[in-house]
Each structure stands twice: as structure tokens, then as C-alpha cells.
C-alpha positions as CSV (number, residue, x, y, z in Angstrom):
1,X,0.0,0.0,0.0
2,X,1.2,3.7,-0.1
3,X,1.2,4.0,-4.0
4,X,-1.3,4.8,-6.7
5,X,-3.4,1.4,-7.4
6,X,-2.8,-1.2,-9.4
7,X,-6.4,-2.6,-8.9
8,X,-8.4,-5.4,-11.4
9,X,-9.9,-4.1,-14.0
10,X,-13.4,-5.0,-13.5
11,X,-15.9,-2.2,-12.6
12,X,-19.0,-2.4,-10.9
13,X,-21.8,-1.6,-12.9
14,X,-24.0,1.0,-12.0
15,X,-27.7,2.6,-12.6
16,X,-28.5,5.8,-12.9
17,X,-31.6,5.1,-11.5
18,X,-30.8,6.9,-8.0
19,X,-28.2,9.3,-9.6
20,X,-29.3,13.2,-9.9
21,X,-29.0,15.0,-13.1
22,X,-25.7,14.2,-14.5
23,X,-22.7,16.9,-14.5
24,X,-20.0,15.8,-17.0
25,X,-16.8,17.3,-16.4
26,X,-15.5,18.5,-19.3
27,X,-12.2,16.0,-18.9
28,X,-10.6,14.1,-16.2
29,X,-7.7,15.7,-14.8
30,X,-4.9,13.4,-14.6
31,X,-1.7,15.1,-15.7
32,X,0.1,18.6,-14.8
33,X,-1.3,21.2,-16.7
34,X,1.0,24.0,-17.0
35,X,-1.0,27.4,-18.5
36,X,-0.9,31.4,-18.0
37,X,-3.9,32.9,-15.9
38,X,-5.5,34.0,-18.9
39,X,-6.4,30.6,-20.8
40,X,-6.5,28.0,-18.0
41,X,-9.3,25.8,-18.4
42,X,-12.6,26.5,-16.1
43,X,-13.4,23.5,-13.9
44,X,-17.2,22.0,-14.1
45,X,-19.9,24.9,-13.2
46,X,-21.8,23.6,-10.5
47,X,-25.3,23.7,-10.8
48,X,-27.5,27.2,-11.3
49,X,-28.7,27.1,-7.5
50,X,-25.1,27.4,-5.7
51,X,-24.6,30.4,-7.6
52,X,-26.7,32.7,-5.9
53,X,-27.0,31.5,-2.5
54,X,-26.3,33.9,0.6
55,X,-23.5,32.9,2.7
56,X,-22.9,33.4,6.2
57,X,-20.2,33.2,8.8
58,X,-19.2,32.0,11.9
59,X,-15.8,32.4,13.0
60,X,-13.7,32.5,15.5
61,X,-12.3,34.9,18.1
62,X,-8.9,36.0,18.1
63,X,-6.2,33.5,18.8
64,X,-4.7,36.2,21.4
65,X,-7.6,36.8,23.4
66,X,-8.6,35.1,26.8
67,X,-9.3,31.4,26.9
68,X,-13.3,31.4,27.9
69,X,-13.6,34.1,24.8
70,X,-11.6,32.4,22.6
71,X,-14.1,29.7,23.4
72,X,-17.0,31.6,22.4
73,X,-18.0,32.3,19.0
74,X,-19.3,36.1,18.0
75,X,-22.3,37.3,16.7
76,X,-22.8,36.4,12.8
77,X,-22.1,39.0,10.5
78,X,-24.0,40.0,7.6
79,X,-24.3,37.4,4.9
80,X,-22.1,39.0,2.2
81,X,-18.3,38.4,4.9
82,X,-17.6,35.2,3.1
83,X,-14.3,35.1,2.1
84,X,-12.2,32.0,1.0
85,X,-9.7,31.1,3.3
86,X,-6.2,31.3,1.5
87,X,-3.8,32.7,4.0
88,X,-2.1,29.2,4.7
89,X,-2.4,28.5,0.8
90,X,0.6,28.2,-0.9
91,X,0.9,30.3,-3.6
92,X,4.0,29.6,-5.2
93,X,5.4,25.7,-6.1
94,X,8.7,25.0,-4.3
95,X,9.7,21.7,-6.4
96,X,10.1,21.6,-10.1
97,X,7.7,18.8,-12.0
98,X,5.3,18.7,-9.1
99,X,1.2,19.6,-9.5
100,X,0.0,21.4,-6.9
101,X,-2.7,19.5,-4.5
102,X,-5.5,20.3,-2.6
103,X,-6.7,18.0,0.1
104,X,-10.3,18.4,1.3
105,X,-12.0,16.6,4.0
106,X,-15.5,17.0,4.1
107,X,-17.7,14.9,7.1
108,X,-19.8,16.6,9.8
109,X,-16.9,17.2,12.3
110,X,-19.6,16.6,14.9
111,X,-16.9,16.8,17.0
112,X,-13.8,16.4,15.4
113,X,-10.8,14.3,16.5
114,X,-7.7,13.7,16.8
115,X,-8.1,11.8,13.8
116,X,-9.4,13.7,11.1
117,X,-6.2,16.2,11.9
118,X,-3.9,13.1,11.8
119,X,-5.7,12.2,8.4
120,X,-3.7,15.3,6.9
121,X,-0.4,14.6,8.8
122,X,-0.2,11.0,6.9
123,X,-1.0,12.3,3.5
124,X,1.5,15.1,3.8
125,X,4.4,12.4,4.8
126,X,2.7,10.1,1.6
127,X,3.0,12.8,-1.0
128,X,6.4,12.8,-1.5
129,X,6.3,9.2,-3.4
130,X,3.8,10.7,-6.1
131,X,4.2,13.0,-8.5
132,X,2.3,15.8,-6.1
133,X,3.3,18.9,-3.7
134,X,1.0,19.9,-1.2
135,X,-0.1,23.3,-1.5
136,X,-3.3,23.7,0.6
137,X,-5.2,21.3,3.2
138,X,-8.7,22.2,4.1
139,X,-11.3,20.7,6.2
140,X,-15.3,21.5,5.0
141,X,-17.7,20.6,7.7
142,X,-21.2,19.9,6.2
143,X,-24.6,22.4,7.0
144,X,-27.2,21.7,9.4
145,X,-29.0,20.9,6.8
146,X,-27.7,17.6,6.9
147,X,-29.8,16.6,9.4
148,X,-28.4,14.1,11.6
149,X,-29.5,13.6,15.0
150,X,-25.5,14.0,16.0
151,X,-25.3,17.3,14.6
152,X,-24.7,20.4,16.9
153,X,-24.9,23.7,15.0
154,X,-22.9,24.4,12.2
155,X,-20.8,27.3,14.6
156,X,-20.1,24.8,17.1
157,X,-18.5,22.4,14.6
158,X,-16.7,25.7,12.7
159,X,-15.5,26.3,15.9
160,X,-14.3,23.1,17.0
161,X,-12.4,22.6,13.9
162,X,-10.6,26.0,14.1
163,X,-9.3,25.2,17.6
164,X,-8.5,21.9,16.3
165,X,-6.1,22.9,13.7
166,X,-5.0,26.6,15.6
167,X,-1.2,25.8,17.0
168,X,-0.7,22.5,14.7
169,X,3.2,22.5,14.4
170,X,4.2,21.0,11.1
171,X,0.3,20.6,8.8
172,X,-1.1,24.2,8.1
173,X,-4.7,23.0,7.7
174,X,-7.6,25.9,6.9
175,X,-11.3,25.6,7.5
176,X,-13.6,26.8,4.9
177,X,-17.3,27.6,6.3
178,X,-18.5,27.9,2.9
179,X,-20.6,24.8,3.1
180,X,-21.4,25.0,6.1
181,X,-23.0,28.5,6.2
182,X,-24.8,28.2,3.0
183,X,-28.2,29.6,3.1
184,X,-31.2,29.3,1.3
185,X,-32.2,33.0,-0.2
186,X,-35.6,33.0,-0.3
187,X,-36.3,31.1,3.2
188,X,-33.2,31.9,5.1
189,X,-32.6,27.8,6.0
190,X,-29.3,26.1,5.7
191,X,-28.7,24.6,2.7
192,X,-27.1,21.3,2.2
193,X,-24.2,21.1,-0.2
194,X,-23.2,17.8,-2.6
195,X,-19.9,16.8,-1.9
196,X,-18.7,17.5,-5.6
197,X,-20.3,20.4,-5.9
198,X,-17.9,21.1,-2.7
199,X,-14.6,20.3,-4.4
200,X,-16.1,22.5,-7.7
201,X,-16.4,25.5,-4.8
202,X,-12.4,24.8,-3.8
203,X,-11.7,24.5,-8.0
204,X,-13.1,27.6,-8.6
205,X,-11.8,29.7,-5.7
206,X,-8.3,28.6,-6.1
207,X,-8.0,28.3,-10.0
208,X,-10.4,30.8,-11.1
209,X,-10.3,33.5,-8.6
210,X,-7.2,32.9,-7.6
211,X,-5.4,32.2,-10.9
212,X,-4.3,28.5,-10.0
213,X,-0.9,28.4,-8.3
214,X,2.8,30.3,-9.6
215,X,5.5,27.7,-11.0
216,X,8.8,27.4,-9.6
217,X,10.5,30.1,-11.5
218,X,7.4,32.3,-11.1
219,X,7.2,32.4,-15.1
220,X,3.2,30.8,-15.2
221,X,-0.1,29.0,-13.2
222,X,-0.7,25.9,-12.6
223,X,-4.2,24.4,-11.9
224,X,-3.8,22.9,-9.1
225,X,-5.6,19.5,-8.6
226,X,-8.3,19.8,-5.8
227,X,-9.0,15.6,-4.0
228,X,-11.3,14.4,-1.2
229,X,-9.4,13.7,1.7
230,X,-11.2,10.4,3.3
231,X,-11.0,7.0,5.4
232,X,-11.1,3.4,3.8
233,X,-14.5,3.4,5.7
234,X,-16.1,6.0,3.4
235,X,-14.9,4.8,0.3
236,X,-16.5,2.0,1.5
237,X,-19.9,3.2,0.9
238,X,-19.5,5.0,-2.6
239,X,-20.3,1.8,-4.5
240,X,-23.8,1.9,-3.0
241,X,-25.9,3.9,-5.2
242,X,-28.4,4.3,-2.6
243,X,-25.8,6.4,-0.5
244,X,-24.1,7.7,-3.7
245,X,-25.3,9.1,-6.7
246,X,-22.9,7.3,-9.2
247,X,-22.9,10.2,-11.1
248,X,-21.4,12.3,-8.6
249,X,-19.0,9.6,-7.7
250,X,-18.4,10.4,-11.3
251,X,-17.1,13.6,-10.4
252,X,-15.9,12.9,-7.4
253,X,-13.4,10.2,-8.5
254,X,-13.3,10.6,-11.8
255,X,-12.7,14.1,-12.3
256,X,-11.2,15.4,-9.0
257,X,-9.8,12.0,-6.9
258,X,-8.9,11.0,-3.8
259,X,-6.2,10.3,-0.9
260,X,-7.9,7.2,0.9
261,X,-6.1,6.7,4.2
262,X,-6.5,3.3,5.7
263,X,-8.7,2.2,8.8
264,X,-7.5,-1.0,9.6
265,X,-10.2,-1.2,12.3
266,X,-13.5,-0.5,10.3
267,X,-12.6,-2.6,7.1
268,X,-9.8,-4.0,4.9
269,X,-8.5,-1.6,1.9
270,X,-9.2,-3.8,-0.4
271,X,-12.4,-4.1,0.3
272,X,-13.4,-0.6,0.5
273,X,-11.2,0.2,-3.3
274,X,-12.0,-2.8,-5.3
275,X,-15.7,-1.8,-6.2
276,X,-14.3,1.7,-7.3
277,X,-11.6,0.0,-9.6
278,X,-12.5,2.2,-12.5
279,X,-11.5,5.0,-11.2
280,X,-8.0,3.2,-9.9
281,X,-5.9,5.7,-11.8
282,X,-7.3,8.7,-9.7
283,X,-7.1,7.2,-6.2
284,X,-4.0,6.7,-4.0
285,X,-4.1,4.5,-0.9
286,X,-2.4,6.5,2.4
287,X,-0.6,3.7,5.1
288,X,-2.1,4.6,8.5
289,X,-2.1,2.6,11.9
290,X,-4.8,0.3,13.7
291,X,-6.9,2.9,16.0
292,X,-10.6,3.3,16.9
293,X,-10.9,6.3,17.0
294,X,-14.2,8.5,15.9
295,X,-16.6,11.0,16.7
296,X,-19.8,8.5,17.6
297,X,-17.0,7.0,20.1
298,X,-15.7,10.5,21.1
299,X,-20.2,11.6,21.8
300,X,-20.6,8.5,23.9
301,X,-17.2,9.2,25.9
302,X,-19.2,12.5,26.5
303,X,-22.5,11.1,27.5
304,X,-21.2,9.5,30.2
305,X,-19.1,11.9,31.5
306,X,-16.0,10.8,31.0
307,X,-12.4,12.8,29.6
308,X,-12.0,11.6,25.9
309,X,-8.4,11.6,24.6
310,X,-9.6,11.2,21.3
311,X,-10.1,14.9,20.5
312,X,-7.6,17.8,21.3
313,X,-7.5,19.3,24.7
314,X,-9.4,22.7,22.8
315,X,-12.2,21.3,21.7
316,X,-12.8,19.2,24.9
317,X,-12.6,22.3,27.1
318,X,-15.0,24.3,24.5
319,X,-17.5,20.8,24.3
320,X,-17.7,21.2,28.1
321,X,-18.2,25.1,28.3
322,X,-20.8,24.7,25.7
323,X,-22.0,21.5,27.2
324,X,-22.2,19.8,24.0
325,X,-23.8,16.1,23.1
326,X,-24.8,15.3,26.7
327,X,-28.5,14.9,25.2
């Protein structure tokens, strides 16, 4: 493991029966594209109804200000603050014949752990046997529109995850609250966001608006090549068409990719990447180590009162002010 897959070439075969309307991207990204600004290639539009939709923020306080504020997230400000993270982006490459990567994790962060950080950490020490330099890492956390009964509030979770990631010493790791804060114009209601129209959000802001990422010598862009950051456990379930729509898995994997990192304790690699053999050229298998780690474990710890290591010493302390999944 640790490599791009060499997987059989059988692929399941799949109805579009369950599948929305299909987006085809316009063609699978699997080289380096070097171009200038002016004629790089636009990634797939997502559809009509992301383009208009108010956004609003949640974010949180100052690093430099007291604990029990830093703790507390302020009042939301008007819809129209979004901005796209990019301060920890990197905008120039630093190693010739390398394509700039994005990782995104996407998941409800409800809370988040140890884990999902640690997700980042082992891609970052995997890159370096593929033909990829790591330019951004972000984590996404999903709207309340989600509706899962483990779900706090979108600003708890926003929160959680920026304490999670504040002081890291060797990943810089952003969080975007675009999908998270999504609202529905016309009813005010969060909005829940496909995952690929996610990664189209992350294509757009980093190689449209911000003109892709500088070469070496500063001379041109590069598009930089936006993946899904996830466990063998969720690949898992992208073969079942009644929890994906194949044609976003389309996207998804075809177009964009992935960095699958193992989880030896939910299921075997194998069997979470064989059904998804199709799209073996655009999926690379990340070594991890045997843990059990995860957030239904981490809300239970909580139930009954008990310290969870599980989760970094932040988000404990804000889970407690807030006193957070003891329902």
C-alpha cells in the first residue's frame, strides 16, 4: 500500500436510476497542466442554484484573546463576509515537475478528533512518493441541513475545527465555512451542499479567482488539482448507489480523486477500493495505523461523562463550556 493502485480491471456496474441529473466534467484531470492565468481551463460549473445563495459566517475569536472568549463564537455577521480562506495556501510551487494539490476533508466534524487532523499529517508524509506537492489542506464541515441527530450547530462544529487545527506544528490545515453556512435565499434555512459540488467550490476559488498556483520560477499557473481527503470506511460506501449518486461519484473520483487513508479497524483496503476499480488511476491508498478512533465513540465518551483523549485538549474544554452532546 502507499502508492497509486494497481487494482483489477473489473468495474461495478451501476444505474442511474438513484443518480441526480448528471454533470460531466469537461475531462478528467490526470496530468500537470501547466497554462498562463489568462487561458486556463474552467473546472465543471456547479449547478445554477449554488450560484446565488447567501452565505454566512461563523468564526472564531482572536487567537490572542482570553481562553473562555476564545471559546466563544461572536455574533454572525452580515451574509455577504464570506471570504475563502487562502492565508495558509501556498501560492507559489517550491519543487520543479510537481502539481500542486489540494486535500479536502469534508464529514460533519460533529466533533472532530484527533483523527481527522492526523488524516492530513499522513497524507502530507505520503506525498512525496507521487508526482504531487502539497499546496493547501482544508477541512469543510457539512450544513445543518444535513440533518443528523448527532449534529450540533454548524458554529459549534466551525469552531471546533478551528481550535483543532490553531497551534498545529508541522500541517497548516484551513477551515472553509462555505458549506457550512450556506443559506437558502428566499427562506433563510441552511442549505445542504453535494460533496462534488464542494470540491467545484475549492476548483473555482483557487484556479479561477485565484489564478491556479505560480511555477517554480514564477514564469506561469498551474491548476492545481483539488482531491477528497477520506477513510477506507467511506470509500467504503461510494459503490452503494443508494448512499451515492454514481454520477457524482463520477465527479468525485473521476474528475477530481482521492487520498484514501486506511482504517484498519473498520474494514480492509481492499475491500473498501476494489468496487471503485474504475477509477484506480485517480485514487491513492495512504498507510495509517490500527486505531478506533471516531466522533460517535468521542459523543458517547461524553454522555457518560467521561475525559476523551480522542479529541484535542481545545475542543474538549470548548465541548464542556458549551456543554455539547450530553443529550
Amino acid at each position: 500500500m502507499g502508492s497509486t493502485l494497481s487494482l483489477p480491471a473489473t468495474a461495478t456496474t451501476t444505474t442511474a436510476a438513484d443518480a441526480e441529473p448528471r454533470v460531466t466534467p469537461a475531462s478528467a484531470q490526470t496530468t500537470t497542466t501547466t497554462t498562463t492565468t489568462a487561458t486556463a481551463k474552467p473546472p465543471p460549473s456547479p449547478p445554477d442554484d449554488s450560484r446565488d445563495d447567501a452565505l454566512a459566517r461563523q468564526r472564531a475569536t482572536e487567537a490572542s484573546a482570553p481562553l473562555d472568549q476564545q471559546l466563544t463564537p461572536p455574533p454572525s455577521p452580515p451574509p455577504t463576509a464570506y471570504a475563502f480562506p487562502a492565508n495558509k495556501l501556498k501560492r507559489r510551487l517550491t519543487q520543479p515537475g510537481k502539481t500542486p494539490l489540494v486535500l479536502v476533508a469534508c464529514g460533519s466534524f460533529s466533533p472532530i478528533t484527533k483523527l481527522h487532523v492526523q488524516m492530513f499529517e499522513l497524507a502530507t508524509r505520503h506525498i512525496p512518493r507521487t508526482e504531487f506537492e502539497i499546496v493547501g489542506n482544508y477541512l469543510s464541515p457539512c450544513s445543518d441541513a444535513y440533518n443528523k441527530s448527532s449534529l450540533v450547530p454548524a458554529h459549534h462544529r466551525l469552531q471546533m475545527c478551528e481550535l483543532a487545527v490553531e497551534n498545529l506544528a508541522t500541517t497548516a490545515i484551513q477551515v472553509d465555512d462555505w458549506e457550512a453556512t450556506r443559506l437558502d435565499p428566499s427562506t433563510g434555512r441552511p442549505l445542504y451542499s453535494r460533496t462534488a459540488d464542494v470540491l467545484r467550490h475549492f476548483d473555482s476559488e483557487i484556479n479561477n479567482v485565484l489564478g491556479g498556483i505560480e511555477s517554480v520560477d514564477g514564469t506561469s499557473r498551474v491548476r492545481a488539482r483539488i482531491m477528497l481527503l477520506i477513510g477506507a470506511d467511506l470509500a467504503l460506501t461510494m459503490s452503494n448507489p443508494k448512499v451515492w449518486a454514481p454520477a457524482d461519484i463520477d465527479v468525485l473520483l473521476g474528475y477530481y480523486g482521492a487520498f484514501i487513508v486506511e482504517r484498519p479497524h473498520q474494514c480492509a483496503i481492499r475491500d473498501a477500493i476494489a468496487p471503485l476499480s474504475k477509477y484506480k488511476d485517480n485514487i491513492w491508498v495512504v498507510d495509517s495505523f490500527d486505531n478506533d478512533i471516531s466522533s460517535t465513540k468521542v459523543r458517547a465518551q461524553i454522555q457518560n461523562r467521561e475525559q476523551s483523549m480522542d479529541i484535542p485538549g481545545a475542543v474538549f474544554k470548548y465541548i464542556k463550556l458549551h456543554r455539547l452532546y450530553l443529550d
